[in-house]
C-alpha positions as CSV (number, residue, x, y, z in Angstrom):
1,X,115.1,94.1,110.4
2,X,118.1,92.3,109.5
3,X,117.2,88.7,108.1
4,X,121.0,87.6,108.5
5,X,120.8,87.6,112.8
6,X,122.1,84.8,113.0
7,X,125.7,84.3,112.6
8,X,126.8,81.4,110.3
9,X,126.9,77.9,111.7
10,X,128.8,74.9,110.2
11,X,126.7,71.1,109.6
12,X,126.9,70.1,113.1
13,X,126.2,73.5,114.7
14,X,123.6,73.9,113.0
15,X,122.3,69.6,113.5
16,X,122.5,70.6,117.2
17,X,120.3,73.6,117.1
18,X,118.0,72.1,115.0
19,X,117.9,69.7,118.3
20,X,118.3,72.1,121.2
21,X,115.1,73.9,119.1
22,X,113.0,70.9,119.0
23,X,113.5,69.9,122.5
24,X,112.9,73.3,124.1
25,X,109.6,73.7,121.9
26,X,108.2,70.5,122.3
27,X,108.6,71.2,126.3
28,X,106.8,74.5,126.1
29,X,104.1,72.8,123.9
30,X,104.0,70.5,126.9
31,X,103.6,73.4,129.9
32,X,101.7,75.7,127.6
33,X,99.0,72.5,127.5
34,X,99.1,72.2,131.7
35,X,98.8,76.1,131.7
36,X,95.8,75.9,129.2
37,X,97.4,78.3,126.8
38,X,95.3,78.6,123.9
39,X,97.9,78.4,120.4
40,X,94.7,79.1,118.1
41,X,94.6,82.9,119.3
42,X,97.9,84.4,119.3
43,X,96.9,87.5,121.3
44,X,99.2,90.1,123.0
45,X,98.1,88.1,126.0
46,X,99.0,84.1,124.7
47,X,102.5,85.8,123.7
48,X,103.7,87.2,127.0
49,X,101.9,83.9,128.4
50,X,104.3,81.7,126.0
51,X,107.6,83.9,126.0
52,X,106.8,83.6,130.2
53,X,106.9,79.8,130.0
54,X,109.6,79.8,127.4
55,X,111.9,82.3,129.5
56,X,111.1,79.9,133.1
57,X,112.4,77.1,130.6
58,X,115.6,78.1,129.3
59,X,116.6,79.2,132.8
60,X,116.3,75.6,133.7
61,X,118.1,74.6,131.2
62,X,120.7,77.1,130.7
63,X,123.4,74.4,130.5
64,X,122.4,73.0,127.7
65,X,122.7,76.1,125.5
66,X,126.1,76.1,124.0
67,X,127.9,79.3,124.3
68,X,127.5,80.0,120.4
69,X,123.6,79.9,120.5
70,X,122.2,83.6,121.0
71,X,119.7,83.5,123.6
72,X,117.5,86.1,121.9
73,X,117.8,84.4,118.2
74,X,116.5,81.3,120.2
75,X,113.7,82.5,121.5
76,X,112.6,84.3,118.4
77,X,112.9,81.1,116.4
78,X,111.0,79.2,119.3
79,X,107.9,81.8,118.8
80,X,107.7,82.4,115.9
81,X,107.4,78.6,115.3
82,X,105.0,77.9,117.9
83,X,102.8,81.4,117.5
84,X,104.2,82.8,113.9
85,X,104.9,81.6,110.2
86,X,108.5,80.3,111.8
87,X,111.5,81.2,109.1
88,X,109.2,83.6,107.5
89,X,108.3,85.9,109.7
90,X,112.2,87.4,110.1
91,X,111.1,88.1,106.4
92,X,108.0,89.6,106.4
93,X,109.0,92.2,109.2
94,X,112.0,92.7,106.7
95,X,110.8,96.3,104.8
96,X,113.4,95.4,102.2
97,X,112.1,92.6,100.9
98,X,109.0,92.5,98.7
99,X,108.4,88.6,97.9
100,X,108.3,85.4,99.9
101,X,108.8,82.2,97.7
102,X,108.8,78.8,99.4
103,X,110.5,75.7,97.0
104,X,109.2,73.1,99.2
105,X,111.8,73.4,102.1
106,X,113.8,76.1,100.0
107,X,112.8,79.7,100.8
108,X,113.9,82.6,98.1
109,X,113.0,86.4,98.6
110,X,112.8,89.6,96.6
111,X,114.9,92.3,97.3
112,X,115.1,95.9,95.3
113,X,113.7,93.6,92.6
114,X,116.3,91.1,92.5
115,X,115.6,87.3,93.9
116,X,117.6,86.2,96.2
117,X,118.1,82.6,97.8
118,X,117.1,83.6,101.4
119,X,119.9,83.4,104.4
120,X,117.3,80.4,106.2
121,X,115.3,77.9,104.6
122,X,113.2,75.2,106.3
123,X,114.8,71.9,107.5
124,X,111.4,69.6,106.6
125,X,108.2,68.9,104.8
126,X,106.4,69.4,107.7
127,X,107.8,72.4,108.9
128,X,106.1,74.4,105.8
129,X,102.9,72.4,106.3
130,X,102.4,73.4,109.5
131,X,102.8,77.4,108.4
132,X,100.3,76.4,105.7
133,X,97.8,76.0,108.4
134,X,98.6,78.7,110.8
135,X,98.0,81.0,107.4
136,X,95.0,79.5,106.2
137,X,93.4,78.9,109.9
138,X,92.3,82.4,110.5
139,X,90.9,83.0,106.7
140,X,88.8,80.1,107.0
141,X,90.6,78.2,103.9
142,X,92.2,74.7,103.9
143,X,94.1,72.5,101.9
144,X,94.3,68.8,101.3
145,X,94.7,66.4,98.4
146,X,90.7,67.2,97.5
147,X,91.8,70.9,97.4
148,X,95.4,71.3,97.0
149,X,95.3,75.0,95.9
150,X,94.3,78.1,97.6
151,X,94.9,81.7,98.3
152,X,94.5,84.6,100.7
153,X,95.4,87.5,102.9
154,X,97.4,87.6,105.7
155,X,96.4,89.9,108.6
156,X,98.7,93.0,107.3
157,X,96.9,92.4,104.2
158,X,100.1,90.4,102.1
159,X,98.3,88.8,99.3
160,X,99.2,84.4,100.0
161,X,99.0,81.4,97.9
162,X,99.7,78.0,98.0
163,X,99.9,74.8,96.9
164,X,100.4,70.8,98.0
165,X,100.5,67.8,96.6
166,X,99.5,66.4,94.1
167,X,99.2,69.6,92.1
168,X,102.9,71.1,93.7
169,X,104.8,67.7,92.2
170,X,107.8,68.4,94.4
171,X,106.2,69.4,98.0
172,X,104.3,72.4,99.3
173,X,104.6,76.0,98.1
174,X,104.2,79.1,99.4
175,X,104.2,82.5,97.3
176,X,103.8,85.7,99.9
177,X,103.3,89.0,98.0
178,X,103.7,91.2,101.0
179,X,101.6,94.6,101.1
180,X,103.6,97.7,101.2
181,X,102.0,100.5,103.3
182,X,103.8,103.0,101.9
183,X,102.2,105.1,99.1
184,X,104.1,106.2,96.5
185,X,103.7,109.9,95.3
186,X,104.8,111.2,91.5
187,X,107.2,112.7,93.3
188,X,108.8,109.2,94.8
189,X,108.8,107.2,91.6
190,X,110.3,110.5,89.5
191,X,113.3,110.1,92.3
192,X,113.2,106.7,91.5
193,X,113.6,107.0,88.1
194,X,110.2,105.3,87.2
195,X,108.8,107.8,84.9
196,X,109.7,111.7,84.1
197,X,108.9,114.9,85.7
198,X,106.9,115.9,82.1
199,X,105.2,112.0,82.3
200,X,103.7,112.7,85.7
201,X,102.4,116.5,85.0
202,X,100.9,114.6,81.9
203,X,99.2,111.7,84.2
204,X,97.6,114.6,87.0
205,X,96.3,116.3,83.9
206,X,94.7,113.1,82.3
207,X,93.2,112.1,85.4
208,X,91.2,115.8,86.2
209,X,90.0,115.4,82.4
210,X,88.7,112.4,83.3
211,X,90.8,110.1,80.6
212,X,89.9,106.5,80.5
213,X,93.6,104.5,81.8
214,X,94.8,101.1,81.3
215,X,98.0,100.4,82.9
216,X,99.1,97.0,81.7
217,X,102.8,94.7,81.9
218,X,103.7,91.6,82.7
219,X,103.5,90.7,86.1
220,X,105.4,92.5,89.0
221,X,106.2,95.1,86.6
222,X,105.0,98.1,89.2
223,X,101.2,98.3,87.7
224,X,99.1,98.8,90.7
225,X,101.9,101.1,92.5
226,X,101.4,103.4,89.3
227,X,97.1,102.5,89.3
228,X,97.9,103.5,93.1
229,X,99.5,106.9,92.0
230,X,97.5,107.8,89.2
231,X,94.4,107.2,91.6
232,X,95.8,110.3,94.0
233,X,95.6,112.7,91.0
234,X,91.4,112.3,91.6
235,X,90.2,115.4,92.8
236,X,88.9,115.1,97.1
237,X,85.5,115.8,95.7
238,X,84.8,112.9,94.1
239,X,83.2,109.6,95.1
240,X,85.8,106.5,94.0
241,X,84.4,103.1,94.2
242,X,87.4,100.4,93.9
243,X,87.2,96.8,93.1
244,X,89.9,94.4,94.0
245,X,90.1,90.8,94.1
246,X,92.7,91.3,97.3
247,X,92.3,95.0,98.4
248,X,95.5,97.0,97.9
249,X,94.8,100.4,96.9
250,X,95.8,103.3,99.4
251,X,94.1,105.9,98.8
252,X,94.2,109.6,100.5
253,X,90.9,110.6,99.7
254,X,87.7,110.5,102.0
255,X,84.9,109.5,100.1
256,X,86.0,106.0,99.2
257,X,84.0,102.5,98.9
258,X,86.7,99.4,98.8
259,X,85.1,96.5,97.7
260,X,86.8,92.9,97.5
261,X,85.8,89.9,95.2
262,X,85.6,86.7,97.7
263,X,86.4,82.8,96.7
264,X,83.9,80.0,96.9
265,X,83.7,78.4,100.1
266,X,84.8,74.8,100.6
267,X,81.3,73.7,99.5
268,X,81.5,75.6,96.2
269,X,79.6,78.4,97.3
270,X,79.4,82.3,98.5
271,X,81.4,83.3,95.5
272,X,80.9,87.4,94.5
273,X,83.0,87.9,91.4
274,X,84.5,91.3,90.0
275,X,81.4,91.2,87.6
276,X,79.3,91.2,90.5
277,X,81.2,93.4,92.6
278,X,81.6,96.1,89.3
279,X,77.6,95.9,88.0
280,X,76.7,96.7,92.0
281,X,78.9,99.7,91.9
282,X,77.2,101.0,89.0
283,X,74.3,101.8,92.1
284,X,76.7,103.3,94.5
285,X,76.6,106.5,92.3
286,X,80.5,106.5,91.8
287,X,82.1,110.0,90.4
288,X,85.2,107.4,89.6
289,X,85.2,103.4,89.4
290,X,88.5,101.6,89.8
291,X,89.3,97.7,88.7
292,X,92.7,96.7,90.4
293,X,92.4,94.2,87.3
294,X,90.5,93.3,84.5
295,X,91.0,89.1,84.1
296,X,88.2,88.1,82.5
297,X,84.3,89.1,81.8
298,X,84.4,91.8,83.7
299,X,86.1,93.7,80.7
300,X,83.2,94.1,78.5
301,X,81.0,95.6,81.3
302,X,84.1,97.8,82.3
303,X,84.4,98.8,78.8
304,X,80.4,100.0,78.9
305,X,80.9,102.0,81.2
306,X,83.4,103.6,79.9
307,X,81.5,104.2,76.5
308,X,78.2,105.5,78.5
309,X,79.3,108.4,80.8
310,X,81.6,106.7,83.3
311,X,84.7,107.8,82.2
312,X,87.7,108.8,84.4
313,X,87.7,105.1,85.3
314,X,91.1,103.1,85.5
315,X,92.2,99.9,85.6
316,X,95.2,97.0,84.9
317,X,95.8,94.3,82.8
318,X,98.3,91.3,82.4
319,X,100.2,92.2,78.7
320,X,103.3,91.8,76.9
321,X,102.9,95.0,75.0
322,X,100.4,98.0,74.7
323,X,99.5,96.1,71.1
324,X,98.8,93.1,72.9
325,X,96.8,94.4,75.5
326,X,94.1,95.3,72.8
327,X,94.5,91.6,71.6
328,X,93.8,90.6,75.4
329,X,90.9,93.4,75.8
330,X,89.3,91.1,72.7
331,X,89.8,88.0,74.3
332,X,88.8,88.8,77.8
333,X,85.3,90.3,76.1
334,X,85.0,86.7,74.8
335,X,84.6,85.1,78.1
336,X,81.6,86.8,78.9
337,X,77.9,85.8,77.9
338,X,77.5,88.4,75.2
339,X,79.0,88.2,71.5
340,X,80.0,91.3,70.0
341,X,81.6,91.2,66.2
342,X,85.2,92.1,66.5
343,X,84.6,95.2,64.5
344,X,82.2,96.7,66.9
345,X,84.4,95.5,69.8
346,X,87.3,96.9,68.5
347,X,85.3,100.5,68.1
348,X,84.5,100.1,71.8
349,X,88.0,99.7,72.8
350,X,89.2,102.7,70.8
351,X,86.5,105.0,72.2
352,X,86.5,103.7,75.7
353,X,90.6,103.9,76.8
354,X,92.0,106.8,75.9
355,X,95.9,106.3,77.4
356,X,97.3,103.3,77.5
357,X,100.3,103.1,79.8
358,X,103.1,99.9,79.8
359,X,105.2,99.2,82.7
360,X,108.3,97.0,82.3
361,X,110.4,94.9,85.1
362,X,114.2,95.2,83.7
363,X,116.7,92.7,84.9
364,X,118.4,95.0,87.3
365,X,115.0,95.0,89.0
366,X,113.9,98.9,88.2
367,X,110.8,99.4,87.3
368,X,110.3,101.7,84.7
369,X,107.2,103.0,82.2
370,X,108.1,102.5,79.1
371,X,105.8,104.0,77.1
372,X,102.7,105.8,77.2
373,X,100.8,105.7,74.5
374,X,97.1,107.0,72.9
375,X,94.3,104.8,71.5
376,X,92.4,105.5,68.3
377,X,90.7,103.6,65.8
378,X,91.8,104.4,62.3
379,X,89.7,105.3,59.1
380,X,89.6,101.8,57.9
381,X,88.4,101.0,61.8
382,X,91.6,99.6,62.9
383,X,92.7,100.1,66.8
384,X,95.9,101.6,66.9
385,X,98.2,102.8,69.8
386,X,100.2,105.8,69.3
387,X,103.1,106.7,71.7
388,X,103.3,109.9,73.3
389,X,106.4,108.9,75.8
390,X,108.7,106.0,75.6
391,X,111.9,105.0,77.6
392,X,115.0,104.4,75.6
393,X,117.2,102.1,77.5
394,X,120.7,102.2,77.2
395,X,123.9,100.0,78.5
396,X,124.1,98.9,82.0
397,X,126.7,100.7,84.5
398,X,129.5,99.3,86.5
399,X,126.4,98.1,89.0
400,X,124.6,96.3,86.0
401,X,122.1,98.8,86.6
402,X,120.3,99.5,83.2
403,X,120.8,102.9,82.0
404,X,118.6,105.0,79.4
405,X,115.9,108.2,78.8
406,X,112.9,109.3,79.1
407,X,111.9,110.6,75.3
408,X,108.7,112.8,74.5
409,X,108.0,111.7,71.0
410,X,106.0,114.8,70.0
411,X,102.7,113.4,69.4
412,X,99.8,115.3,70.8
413,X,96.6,113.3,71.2
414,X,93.8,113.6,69.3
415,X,91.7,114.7,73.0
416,X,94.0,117.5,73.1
417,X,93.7,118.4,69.5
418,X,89.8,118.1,69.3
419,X,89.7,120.9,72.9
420,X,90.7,124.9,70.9
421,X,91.4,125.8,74.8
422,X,93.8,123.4,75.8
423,X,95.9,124.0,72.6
424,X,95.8,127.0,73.5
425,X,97.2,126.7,77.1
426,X,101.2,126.7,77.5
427,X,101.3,124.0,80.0
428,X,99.2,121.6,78.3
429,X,101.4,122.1,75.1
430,X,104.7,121.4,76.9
431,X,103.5,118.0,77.5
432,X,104.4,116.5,74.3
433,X,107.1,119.3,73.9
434,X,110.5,116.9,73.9
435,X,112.6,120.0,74.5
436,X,111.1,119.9,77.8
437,X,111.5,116.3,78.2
438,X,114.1,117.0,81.5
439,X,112.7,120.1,82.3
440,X,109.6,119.1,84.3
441,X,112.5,116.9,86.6
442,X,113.1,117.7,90.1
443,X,110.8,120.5,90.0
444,X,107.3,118.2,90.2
445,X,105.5,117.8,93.4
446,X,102.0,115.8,94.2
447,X,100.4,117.3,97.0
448,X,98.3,114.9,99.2
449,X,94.5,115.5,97.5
């Protein structure tokens, strides 16, 4: 999809198709109303109705589209107001793009991890209002000056939110991060230079021992693509429960349950937390239980299961570093209704996660991990994180692309040391070999499980 269709039009181009638009839409509004065309459901059906009535319409009034107006731009502008999201949906059919951001009338997108001020913006106010409520209508959400903020999923699951006045000081806002079929295998993010060959042998291995991960960064730093790839290691046999607060998790195995948090209703009501969602899985009989993120209470029950026989599990979290994650583990326990003294906490952090795994977002937009590191509590019962991989970054090429390595520090963790057979085995040594660091490049393929 190519969001730059239209070619570029000067002030009063542009004034006069902002008219020609207008006119022609409100006169198909108009017919659509005598023909009893239903706008609420756009079906297959109400859009060869509409782009019927629209087509009859600019035949009529072919003389009063200038010869610089594409017939076929003005028709998809026309529906895509009237039926779509308007400006927006050039953008979300664009595969290149990753993030919608609406400034009031301003739109900016994310491209390759770069923001970009987008080619079209919206000429008014109400323009993005009305695209407010064609994207809450069907989710049964509104928003008004009583409840100026809410959130959502569009229908090819693009996680939504937004925000009026009086909360949005400077007009509406709309934040569109749009869901990427696509799964992404070791194999991908090695040829896109998101982690090493030796890194993802080291993940797959983890994951069949059945290693506690936390995959934290700051946000849109690539956590739940890796939480998505990491999850594929899970042998077919097993039963994985997830727990979302938006579902976004493709995974290729069978015996899956997908379970979503949902928001209170407009009365208050109906809400089902991750808690909830998490303590019910513990019934499902779950071989694996995966948290897209821990936020807030949920943590301490997450980390019991980790310290009573539930291991294997994974999960995310919002963190500057892998040091503050533990910091944010301590303070997420805190919001729950249980105390727990800090040093007994901190024991259940270090004997819960094993591997704890930071993602970073650099300012040429790659996302890279850069480091991977064990947990383990000290003999004076500190928490510590130890790194076992780490990317050393480098200048930035000709392209401003940031340039740098992938480093094996030598470490082996204590997991590995405490198991006489996996020392033992060749493979599982050249993990933390740093010799091999590039060796394991180019040569590492995840088959499908």
């Amino acid at each position: 999809m190519d969001t730059n269709r239209h070619q570029p039009l000067d002030a009063s181009q542009a004034k006069a198709y902002s008219i020609l638009r207008s006119s022609i839409r409100a006169e198909l509004q108009n017919r659509c109303v005598v023909h009893d065309v239903d706008f609420s459901s756009p079906n297959a059906e109400t859009r060869d109705k509409v782009r019927g009535i629209l087509d009859q319409i600019l035949r009529e009034r072919l003389r009063d589209i200038p010869n610089w107006v594409k017939r076929k731009d003005l028709i998809e502008d026309i529906m895509n107001e009237v039926l779509g999201f308007g400006i927006l949906e050039e953008y979300l059919r664009d595969n290149r793009i990753t993030e919608i951001m609406v400034n009031r009338t301003e739109v900016f997108i994310e491209k390759d991890g770069r923001i970009f001020p987008a080619p079209r913006s919206f000429e008014k106010d109400e323009e993005v209002r009305k695209v407010v409520e064609r994207i809450l209508a069907p989710i049964g959400r509104r928003v008004d000056e009583s409840f100026p903020l809410a959130g959502g999923r569009l229908p090819d699951g693009s996680r939504v939110n937004v925000a009026i006045p009086p909360v949005a000081v400077d007009g509406p806002m709309i934040t569109i991060r749009k869901f990427t079929p696509r799964f992404f295998s070791a194999s991908n993010l090695i040829e896109m230079k998101t982690l090493s060959g030796q890194m993802a042998a080291f993940f797959r291995f983890i994951v069949e021992e059945r290693k506690n991960i936390m995959v934290t960064g700051r946000t849109s730093s690539g956590k739940t693509t890796l939480l998505n790839m990491l999850a594929g290691f899970i042998p077919a046999s097993e039963r994985i429960i997830t727990i979302e607060e938006m579902a976004e998790l493709q995974l290729p195995h069978r015996n899956v349950v997908r379970l979503e948090s949902r928001p209170p209703n407009i009365q208050g009501k109906g809400e089902i937390t991750i808690r909830v969602l998490f303590r019910n899985a513990l019934h499902m009989r779950p071989d694996r239980i995966i948290v897209g993120e821990c936020r807030g209470a949920e943590t301490l029950d997450m980390l019991q299961a980790m310290n009573t026989g539930h291991d294997g599990s994974l999960s995310t979290a919002h963190s500057n570093s892998p040091r503050d994650l533990l910091a944010r583990l301590e303070a997420m326990v805190s919001m729950s209704d249980v105390w727990i003294d800090t040093r007994t906490l901190q024991r259940q952090i270090a004997s819960g996660i094993d591997v704890i795994v930071y993602c970073t977002r650099f300012p040429d937009g790659q996302r890279r991990i850069t480091s991977v590191s064990e947990v383990t509590l000290s003999e004076e019962g500190d928490v510590r994180v130890q790194n076992i991989y780490q990317f050393q970054a480098g200048g930035a090429d000709a392209k401003g692309n940031i340039q740098g390595e992938f480093l094996t520090t030598g470490h082996v963790p204590g997991f590995v040391l405490r198991e006489p057979s996996l020392m033992k085995s060749d493979s599982v040594r050249s993990f933390f070999d740093p010799e091999r660091a590039g060796h394991f490049d180019g040569v590492f393929d995840l088959k499908a499980t």
